[in-house]
C-alpha positions in Angstrom: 85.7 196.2 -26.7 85.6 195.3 -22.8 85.7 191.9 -22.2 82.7 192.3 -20.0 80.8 193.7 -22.7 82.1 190.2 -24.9 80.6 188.1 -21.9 77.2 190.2 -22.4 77.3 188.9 -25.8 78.0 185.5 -25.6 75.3 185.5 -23.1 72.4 186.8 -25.3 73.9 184.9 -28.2 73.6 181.5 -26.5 70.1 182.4 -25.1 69.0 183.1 -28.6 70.2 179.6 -29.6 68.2 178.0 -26.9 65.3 179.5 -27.5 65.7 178.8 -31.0 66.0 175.2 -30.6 63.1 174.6 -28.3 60.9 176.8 -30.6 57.8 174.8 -31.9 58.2 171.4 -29.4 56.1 170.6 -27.4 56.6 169.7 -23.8 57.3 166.2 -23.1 55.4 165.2 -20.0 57.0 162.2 -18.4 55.9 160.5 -15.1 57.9 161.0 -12.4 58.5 157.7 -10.8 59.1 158.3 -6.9 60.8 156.0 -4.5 57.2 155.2 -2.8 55.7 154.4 -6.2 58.7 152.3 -7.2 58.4 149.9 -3.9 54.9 149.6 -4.5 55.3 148.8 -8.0 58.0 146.0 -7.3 55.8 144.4 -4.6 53.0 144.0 -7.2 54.6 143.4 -10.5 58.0 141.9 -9.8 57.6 138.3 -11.3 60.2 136.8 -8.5 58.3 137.9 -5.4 54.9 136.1 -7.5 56.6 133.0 -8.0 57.9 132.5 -4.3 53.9 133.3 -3.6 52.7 131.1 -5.8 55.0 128.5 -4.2 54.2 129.1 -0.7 50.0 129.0 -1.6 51.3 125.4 -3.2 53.5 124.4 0.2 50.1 125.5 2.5 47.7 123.2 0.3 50.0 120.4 1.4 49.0 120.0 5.2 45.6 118.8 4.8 46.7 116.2 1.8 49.0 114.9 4.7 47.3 114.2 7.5 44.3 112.7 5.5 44.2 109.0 5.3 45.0 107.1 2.4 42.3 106.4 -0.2 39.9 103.1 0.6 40.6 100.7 -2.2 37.1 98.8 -3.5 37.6 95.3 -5.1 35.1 93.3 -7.5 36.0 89.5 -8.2 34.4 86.3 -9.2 36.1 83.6 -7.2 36.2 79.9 -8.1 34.2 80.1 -11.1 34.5 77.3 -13.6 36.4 77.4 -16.6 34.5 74.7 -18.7 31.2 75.9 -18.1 32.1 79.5 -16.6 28.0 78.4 -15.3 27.9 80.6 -11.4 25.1 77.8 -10.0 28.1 74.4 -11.1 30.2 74.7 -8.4 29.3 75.3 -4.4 32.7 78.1 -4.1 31.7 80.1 -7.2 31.1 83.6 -5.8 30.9 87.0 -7.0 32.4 89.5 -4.5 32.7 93.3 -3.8 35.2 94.3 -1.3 36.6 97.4 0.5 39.9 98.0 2.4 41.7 100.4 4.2 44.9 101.5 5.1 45.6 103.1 8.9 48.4 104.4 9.3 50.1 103.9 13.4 48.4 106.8 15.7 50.0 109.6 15.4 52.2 109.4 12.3 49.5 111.1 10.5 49.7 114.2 12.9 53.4 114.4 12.5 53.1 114.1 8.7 50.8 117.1 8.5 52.5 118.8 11.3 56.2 118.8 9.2 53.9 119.7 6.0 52.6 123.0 8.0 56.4 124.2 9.3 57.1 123.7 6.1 54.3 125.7 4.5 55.2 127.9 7.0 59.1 128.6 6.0 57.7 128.9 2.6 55.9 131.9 3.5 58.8 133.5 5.5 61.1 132.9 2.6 58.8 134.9 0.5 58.9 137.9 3.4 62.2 137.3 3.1 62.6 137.7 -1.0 59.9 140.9 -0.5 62.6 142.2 1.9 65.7 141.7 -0.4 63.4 142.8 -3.3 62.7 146.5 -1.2 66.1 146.5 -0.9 67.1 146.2 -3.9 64.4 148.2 -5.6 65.7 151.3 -2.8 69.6 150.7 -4.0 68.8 151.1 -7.8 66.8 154.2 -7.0 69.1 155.8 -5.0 71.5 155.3 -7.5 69.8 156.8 -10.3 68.9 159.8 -8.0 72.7 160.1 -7.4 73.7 159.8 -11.3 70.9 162.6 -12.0 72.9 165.0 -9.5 76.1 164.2 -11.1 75.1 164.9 -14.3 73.6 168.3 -13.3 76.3 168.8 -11.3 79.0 167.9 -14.7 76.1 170.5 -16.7 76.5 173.2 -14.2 80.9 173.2 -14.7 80.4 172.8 -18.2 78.8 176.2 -18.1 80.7 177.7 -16.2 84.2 176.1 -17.8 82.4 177.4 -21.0 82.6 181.5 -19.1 86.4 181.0 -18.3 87.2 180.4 -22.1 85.0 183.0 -22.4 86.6 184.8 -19.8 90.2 183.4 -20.8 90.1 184.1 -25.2 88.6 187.5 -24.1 92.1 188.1 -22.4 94.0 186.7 -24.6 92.6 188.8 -27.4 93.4 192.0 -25.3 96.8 190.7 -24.6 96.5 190.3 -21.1 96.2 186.4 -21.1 98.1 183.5 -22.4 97.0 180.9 -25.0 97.8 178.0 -22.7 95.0 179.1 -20.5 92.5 178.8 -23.1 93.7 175.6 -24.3 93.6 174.6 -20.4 90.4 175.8 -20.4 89.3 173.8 -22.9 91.0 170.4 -22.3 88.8 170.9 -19.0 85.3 170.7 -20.8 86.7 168.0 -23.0 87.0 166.0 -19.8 83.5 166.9 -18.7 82.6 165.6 -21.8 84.0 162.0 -20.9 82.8 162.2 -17.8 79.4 163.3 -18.8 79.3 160.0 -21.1 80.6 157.8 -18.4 77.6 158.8 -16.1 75.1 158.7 -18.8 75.8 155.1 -19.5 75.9 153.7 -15.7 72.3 155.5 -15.8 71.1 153.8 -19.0 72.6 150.3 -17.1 70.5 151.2 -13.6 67.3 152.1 -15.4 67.6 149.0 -16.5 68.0 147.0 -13.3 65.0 148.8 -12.3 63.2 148.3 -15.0 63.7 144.6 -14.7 62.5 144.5 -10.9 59.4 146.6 -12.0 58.6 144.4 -15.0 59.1 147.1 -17.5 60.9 146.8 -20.2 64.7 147.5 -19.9 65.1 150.3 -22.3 61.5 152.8 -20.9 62.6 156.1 -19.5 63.0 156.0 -16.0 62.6 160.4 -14.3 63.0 160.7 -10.4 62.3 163.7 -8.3 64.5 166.5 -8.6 64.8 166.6 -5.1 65.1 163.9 -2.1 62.2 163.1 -0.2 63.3 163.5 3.5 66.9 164.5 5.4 69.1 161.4 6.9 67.0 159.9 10.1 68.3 158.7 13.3 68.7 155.4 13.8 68.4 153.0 16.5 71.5 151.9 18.5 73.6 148.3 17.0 72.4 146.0 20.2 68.7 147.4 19.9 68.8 146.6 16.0 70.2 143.1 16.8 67.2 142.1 19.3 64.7 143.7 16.4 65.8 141.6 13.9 65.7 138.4 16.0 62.3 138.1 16.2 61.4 140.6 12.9 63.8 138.9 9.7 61.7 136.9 7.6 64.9 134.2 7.0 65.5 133.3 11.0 61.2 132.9 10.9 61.8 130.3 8.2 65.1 128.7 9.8 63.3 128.1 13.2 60.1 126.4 11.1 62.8 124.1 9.6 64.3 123.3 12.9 60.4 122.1 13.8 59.7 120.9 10.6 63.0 118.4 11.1 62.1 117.8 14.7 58.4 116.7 13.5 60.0 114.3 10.7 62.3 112.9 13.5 59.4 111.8 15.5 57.7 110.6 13.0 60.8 108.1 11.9 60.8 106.8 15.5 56.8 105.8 14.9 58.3 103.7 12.1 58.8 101.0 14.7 55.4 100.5 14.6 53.2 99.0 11.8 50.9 99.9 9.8 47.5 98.5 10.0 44.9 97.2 6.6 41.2 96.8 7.0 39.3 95.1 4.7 36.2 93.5 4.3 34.7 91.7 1.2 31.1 90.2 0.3 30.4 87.2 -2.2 27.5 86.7 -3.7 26.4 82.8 -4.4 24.3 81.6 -7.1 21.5 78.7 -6.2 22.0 75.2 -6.8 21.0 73.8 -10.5 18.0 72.5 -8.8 17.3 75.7 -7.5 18.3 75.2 -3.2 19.7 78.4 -2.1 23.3 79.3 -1.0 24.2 81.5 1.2 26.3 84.1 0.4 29.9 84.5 2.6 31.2 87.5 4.6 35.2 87.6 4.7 36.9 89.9 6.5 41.0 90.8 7.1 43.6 92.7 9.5 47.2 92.8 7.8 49.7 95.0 8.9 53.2 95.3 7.7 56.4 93.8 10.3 59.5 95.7 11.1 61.9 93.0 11.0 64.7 95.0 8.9 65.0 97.8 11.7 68.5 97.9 12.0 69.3 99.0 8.3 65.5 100.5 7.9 64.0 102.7 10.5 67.0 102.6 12.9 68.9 104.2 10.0 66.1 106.8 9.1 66.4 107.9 12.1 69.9 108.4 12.4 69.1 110.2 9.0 66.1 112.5 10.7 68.9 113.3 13.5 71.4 114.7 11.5 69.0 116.7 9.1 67.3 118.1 12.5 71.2 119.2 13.6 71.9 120.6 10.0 69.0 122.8 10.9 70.1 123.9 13.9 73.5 124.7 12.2 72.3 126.5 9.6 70.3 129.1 11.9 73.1 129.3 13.7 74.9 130.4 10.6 72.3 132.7 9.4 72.2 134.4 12.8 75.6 135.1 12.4 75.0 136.3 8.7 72.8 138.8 9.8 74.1 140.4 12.9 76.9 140.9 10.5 74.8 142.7 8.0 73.2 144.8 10.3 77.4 145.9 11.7 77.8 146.2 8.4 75.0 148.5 7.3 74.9 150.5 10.5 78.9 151.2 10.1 78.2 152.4 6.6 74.9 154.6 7.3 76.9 156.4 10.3 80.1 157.0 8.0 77.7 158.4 5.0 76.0 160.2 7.3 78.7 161.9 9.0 80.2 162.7 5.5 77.0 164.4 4.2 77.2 166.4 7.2 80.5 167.4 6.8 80.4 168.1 2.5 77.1 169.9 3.4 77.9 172.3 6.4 82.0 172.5 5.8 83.7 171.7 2.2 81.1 172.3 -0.4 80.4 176.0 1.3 84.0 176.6 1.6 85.0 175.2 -2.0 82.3 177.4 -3.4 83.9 180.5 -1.6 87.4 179.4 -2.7 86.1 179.6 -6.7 84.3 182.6 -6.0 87.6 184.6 -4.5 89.6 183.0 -7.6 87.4 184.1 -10.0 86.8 187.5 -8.5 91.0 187.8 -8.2 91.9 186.0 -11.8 89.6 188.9 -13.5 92.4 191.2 -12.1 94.9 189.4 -13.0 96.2 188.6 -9.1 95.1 184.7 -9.9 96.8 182.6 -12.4 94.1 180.7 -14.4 95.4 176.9 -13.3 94.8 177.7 -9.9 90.9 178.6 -11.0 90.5 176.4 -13.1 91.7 173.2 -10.1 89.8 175.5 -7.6 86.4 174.6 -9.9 87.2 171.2 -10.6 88.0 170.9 -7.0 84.5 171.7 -6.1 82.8 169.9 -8.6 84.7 167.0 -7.5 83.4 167.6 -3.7 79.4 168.3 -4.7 79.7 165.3 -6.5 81.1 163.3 -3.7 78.4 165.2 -1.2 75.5 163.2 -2.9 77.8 160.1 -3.5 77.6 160.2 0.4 73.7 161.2 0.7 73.2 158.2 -1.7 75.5 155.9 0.0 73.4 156.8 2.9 70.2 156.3 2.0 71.3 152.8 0.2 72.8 151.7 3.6 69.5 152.7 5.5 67.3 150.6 2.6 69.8 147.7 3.0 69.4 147.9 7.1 65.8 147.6 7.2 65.8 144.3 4.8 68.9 143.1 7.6 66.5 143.8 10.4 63.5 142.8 8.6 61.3 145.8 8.9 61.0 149.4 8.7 60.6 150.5 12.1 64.4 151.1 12.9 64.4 154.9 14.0 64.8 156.2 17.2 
């Protein structure tokens, strides 16, 4: 028997056994969970992003609280009133009061008070931007790198079926006499590593459907099916310099910095105002009884100004303001610092994107096609015996190794572009 007729065999014998299996099931429909869907899920569900919300509503109530006055204080007393008797009409100072005071505060330290409250309120809100932008990016990472473990695997399917035709190919020769045992063994040492492989990849999936499970609010073990194929080809991006100006007035965490620098700017002011007191209003009405003999008193109107004395300045307010100066320059510093942090993400993103880019280029248009050609000649040349079977079998492996780097790169690509526009802090970054 030829061995092509064999091969025709084997065909028809494993297409009976696959139809065989699947007979009676019924198709599972599963939702396929695209990259658009996925954002939009983590932006609504994701429990992190809700608390830093929830955090900066709480921060913008605090404004008004601040720059309200304090609370009038109402007093009731009975002055002077005799112990022996406790009789209000004995004594000429017995009195029964009501009085009401309240607290002012020097002009203008409640209008720095709610103006440091409102920077602050304000950062709050840029630092959730900010955990929405790290969110995106995060949320685009995972997905990427599912969408990259589903290609490997198909990619690890497709060699094992065609490793599975050169046993075929190899035992067929063998049997004839015009092939050697080691090949087949080759052969299948080959799929055993596939095998290995194909677990290895299966159990980073698991682990990344369950980071992204976790950022959707799903539980960690649902299924998780992407597209089968990717949305869009590798955009053009703006230039570093360009990207650098964007993200100065764009990212969410310099927003929040600079609102720190006024917030600490406002509290320093305020600290100055120290210097000054504080002022207490008050006024109180007593209420006298008539005498036993029944003459009428008349009742008594007291009122007060207190306010508090700065006599400890030097180790009070002098020293709150020395405190007020160096939070204001730890401000400063620190956007400093974060300006730095994020010019060097964007370098860093923007290097990565244009390597990735240029390798997906070069895998899609140069190796891959000629790899594919190289297994195709060995094939067509081991079949006649002018091909030894390591050299086909490294000539596959060689290009599975190469499509599988190919969407390595794609993905590496795509993850660099989702971790650009959180360093730039937004989308617009294209040319």
């Amino acid at each position: 028997m030829s061995p092509h007729i064999i091969f025709k065999y084997f065909s028809l014998i494993t297409l009976l056994f696959s139809a065989c299996a699947f007979a009676g099931e019924e198709p599972v429909i599963e939702r396929v969970l695209t990259l658009k869907a996925a954002t939009e899920q983590a932006v609504r569900d994701n429990p992190d992003l809700a608390q830093m919300q929830a955090r900066a509503q709480a921060m913008a109530a605090i404004p008004s609280q601040m720059g309200a006055l304090p609370d009038p204080e109402i007093s009731f007393n009975a002055m002077s009133l005799p112990v022996n008797t406790f009789n209000t009409r004995q004594e000429e100072m017995t009195q029964l009061g009501a009085g009401i005071s309240q607290s002012f505060p020097f002009p203008g330290k409640l209008a720095l008070r709610e103006q440091a409250a409102a920077f602050e309120a304000e950062a709050a809100t840029q630092n959730t931007n900010e955990v929405r932008l790290r969110l995106l990016s995060e949320v685009k990472s995972t997905w990427w790198l599912i969408f990259y473990l589903d290609r490997a695997l198909g990619i690890v399917d497709s060699n094992h079926a065609l490793l599975q035709k050169f046993v075929q190919i190899a035992r067929t020769k063998y049997e004839v006499g015009e092939g050697l045992q080691q090949d087949v063994l080759l052969a299948q040492l080959e799929l055993s590593k596939l095998l290995d492989q194909q677990l290895m990849l299966k159990a980073s999936r698991r682990n990344a459907a369950a980071s992204l499970n976790a950022l959707l609010d799903k539980p960690a073990n649902e299924e998780i099916r992407l597209p089968d194929k990717a949305e869009s080809p590798l955009p053009t991006i703006k230039q570093e310099n360009l990207l650098y100006r964007q993200a100065e007035t764009s990212r969410a965490v310099l927003e929040s910095n600079r609102q720190g620098i006024n917030a600490a700017q406002s509290r320093l002011d305020l600290a100055k105002k120290d210097y000054f007191p504080d002022f207490n209003l008050g006024a109180s009405y007593g209420a006298r009884a008539s005498t036993p003999v029944g003459d009428r008193r008349a009742d008594l109107l007291s009122l007060n100004l207190s306010m508090n004395v700065p006599i400890f300045a030097a180790q009070k307010q002098a020293k709150a303001v020395d405190q007020r100066n160096s939070e204001l320059m730890q401000e400063r510093y620190a956007l400093q610092d974060q300006w730095n942090k994020v010019r060097s993400q964007i370098s860093q993103a923007y290097n990565d994107y244009k390597r990735a880019k240029d390798q997906v280029v070069l895998f899609e248009t140069g190796i891959v096609p000629q790899a594919r050609q190289t297994v195709d000649s060995m094939l067509a040349g081991y079949q006649v015996n002018k091909v030894d079977f390591l050299n086909l079998v490294r000539s596959q492996i060689t290009l599975f190794e190469y499509e599988t780097q190919y969407w390595k790169a794609f993905t590496e690509a795509n993850q660099s572009l989702a971790q650009l526009n959180a360093a730039v802090g937004e989308e617009e970054i294209y040319e």
